[in-house]
DODREN-125374 format. One record per residue (C-alpha): residue in one letter; x, y, z. Coordinates in steps of 0.25 Angstrom, whole numbers, plus 5000, padded with zeros to 4 digits. Example, Ala and Ser with C-alpha at 12.3 -4.5 7.8 and 13.67 -1.06 7.14 Angstrom:
BEGIN
+---------+------+------+------+
: residuo :    X :    Y :    Z :
+---------+------+------+------+
:       A : 5049 : 4982 : 5031 :
:       S : 5055 : 4996 : 5029 :
+---------+------+------+------+
This chain:
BEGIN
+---------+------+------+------+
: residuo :    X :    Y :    Z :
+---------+------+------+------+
:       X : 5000 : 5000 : 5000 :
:       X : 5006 : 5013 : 4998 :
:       X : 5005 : 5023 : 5010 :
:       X : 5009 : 5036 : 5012 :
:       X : 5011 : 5037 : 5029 :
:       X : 5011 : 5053 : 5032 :
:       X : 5014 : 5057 : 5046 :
:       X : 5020 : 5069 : 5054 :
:       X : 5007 : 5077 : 5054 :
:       X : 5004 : 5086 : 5066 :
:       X : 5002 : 5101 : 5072 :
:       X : 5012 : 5111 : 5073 :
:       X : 5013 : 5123 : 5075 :
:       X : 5017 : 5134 : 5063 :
:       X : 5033 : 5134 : 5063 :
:       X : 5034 : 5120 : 5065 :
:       X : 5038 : 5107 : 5060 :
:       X : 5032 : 5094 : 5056 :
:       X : 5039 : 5081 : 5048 :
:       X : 5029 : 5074 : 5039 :
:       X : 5032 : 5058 : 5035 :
:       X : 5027 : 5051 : 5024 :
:       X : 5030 : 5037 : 5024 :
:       X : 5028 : 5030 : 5011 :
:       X : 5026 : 5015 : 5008 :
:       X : 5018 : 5006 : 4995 :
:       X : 5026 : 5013 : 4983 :
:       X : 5040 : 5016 : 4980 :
:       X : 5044 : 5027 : 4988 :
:       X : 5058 : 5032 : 4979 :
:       X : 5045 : 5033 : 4965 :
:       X : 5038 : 5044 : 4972 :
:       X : 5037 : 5058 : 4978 :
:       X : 5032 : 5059 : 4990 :
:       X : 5025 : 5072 : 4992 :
:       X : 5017 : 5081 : 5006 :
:       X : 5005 : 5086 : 5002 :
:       X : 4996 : 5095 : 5011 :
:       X : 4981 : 5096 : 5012 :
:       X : 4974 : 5109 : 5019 :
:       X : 4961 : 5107 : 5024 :
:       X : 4955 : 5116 : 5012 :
:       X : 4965 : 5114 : 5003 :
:       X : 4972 : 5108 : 4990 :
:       X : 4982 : 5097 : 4993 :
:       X : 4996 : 5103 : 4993 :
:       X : 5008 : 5096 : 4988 :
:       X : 5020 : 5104 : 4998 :
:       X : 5031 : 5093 : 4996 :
:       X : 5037 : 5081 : 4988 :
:       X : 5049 : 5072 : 4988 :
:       X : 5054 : 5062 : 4979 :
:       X : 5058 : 5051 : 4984 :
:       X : 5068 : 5046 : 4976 :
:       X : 5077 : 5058 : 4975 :
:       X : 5072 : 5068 : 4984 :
:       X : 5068 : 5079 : 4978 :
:       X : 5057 : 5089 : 4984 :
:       X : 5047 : 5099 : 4980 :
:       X : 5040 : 5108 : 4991 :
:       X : 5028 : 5117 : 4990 :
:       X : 5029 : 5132 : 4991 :
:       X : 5021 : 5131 : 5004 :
:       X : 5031 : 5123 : 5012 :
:       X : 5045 : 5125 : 5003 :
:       X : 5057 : 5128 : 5016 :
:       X : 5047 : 5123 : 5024 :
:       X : 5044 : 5109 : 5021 :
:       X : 5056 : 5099 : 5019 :
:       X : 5051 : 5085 : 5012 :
:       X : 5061 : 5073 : 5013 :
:       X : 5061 : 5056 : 5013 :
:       X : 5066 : 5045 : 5017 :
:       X : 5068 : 5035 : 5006 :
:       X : 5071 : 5022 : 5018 :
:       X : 5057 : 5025 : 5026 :
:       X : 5049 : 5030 : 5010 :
:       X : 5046 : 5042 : 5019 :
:       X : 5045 : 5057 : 5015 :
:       X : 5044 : 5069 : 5025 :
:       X : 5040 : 5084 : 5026 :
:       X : 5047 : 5090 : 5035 :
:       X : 5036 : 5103 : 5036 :
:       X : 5043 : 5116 : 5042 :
:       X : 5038 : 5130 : 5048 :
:       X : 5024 : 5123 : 5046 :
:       X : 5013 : 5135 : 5044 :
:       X : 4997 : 5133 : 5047 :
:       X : 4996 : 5134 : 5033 :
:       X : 5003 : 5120 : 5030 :
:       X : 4992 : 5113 : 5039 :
:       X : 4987 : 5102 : 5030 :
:       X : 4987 : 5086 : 5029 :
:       X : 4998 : 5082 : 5022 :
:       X : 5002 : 5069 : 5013 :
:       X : 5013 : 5063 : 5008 :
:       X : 5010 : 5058 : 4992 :
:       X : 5018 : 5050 : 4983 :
:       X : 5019 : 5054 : 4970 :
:       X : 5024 : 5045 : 4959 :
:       X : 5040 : 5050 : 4954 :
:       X : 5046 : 5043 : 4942 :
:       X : 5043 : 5056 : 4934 :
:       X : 5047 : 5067 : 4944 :
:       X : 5037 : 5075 : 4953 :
:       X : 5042 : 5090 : 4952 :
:       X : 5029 : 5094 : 4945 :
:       X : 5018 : 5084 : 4952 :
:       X : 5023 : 5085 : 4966 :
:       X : 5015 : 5096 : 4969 :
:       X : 5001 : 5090 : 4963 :
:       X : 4995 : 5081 : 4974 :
:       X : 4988 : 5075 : 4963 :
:       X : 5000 : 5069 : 4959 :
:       X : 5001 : 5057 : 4970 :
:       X : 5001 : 5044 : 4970 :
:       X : 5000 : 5041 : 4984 :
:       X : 4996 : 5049 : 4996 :
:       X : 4996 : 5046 : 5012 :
:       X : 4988 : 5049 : 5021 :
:       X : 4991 : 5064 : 5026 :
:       X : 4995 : 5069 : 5039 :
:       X : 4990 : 5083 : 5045 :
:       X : 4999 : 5094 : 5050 :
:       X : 4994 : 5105 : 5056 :
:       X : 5001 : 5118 : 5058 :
:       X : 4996 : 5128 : 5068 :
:       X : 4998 : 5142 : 5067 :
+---------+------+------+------+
């Protein structure tokens, strides 16, 4: 079965840190980017980060550029966000989705519609 374990969630207050996991299993892990994306209540899915697994190479959202920091473990198939001087404003649940590689993801990383797999999400909350 392929799963998509996302844990780390919590409340902060604004200024402060949180460490997202994403533990990934069912389909090979060093094929795919693994990417956060956040959903506000209200609001539009938002891609904020992707890695690829094989060679490591990131793409950040505007919103959380110098402030989010992604990063994997090829040995544990795990992919992190280290989130930063969190804002009231990043207040949303967010999952970790694989997105199929072989051809590159520099343009579709930002398009949740371009997943394959999604995980469960997990909430962060960031009080002001």
């Amino acid at each position: 079965d392929v799963q998509l374990q996302a844990s780390g969630g919590g409340l902060v207050q604004a200024g402060g840190s949180l460490r997202l996991s994403c533990r990934v299993s069912g389909f090979p892990f060093d094929d795919y980017a693994i990417g956060w994306v956040r959903q506000a209540p209200g609001k539009e899915r938002e891609a904020v980060a992707c890695i690829g697994v094989s060679d490591g190479t990131t793409y950040y959202s505007d919103s959380v550029k110098g402030r989010f920091t992604i990063s994997r473990d090829n040995a544990k198939n795990t992919v992190y966000l280290q989130m930063n001087s969190l804002k009231p404003e990043d207040t949303a649940i967010y999952y970790c989705a694989g997105q199929y590689n072989i051809l590159g993801f520099r343009i579709t990383w930002a398009r949740p519609a371009r997943y394959d797999y999604w995980g469960q999400g997990t909430l962060v909350t960031v009080s002001s």
